[in-house]
C-alpha positions as CSV (number, residue, x, y, z in Angstrom):
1,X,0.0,0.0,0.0
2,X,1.5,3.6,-0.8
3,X,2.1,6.0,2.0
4,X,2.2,10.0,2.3
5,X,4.7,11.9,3.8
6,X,3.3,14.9,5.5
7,X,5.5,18.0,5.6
8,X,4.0,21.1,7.8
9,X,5.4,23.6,5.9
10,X,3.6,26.6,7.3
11,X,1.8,27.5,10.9
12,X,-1.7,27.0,11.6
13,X,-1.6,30.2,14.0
14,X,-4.5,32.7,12.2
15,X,-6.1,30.0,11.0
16,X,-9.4,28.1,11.7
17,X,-9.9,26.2,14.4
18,X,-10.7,22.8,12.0
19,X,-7.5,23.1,10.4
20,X,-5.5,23.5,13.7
21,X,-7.7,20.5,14.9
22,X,-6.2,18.9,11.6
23,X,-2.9,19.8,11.6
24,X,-3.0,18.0,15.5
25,X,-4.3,15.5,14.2
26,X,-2.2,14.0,11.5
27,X,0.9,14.4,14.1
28,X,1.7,18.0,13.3
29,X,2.9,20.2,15.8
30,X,5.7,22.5,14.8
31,X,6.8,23.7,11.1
32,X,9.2,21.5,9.6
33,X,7.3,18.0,11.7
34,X,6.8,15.2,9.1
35,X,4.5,12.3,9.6
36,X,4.2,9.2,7.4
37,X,0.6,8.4,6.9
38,X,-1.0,5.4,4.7
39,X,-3.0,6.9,1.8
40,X,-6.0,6.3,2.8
41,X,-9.2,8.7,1.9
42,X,-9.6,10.2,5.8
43,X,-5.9,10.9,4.9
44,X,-6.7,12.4,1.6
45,X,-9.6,14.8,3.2
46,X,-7.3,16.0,6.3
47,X,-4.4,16.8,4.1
48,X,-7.0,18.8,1.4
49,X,-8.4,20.9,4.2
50,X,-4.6,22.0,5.4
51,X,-3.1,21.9,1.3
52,X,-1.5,25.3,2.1
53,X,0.2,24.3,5.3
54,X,1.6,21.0,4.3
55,X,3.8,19.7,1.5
56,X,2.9,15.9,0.7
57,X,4.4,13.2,-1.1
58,X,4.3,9.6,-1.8
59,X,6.5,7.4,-0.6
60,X,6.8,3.5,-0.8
């Protein structure tokens, strides 16, 4: 099965509270924090809502 790798790339201070929720909830606490994730669709969705804080890429 593929896998993401989750980058935080930017802060979630200023923004919503659902996409600091998100961000803490992938494993993200601090710019530059990467999580490996499967790809899974709940995956997909979290990472869409925070697409401008996070870089992603797929790993094997």
């Amino acid at each position: 099965m593929a896998r993401l790798k989750v980058v935080q790339t930017r802060s979630g201070i200023g923004g919503k509270q659902n996409q600091r929720d998100t961000l803490r909830s992938l494993g993200l606490k601090r710019i530059g924090d990467v999580v490996v994730k499967e790809d899974r669709p709940e995956i997909r969705g979290m990472v869409k809502t925070v697409t401008h804080l996070v870089a992603v890429e797929e790993v094997e």
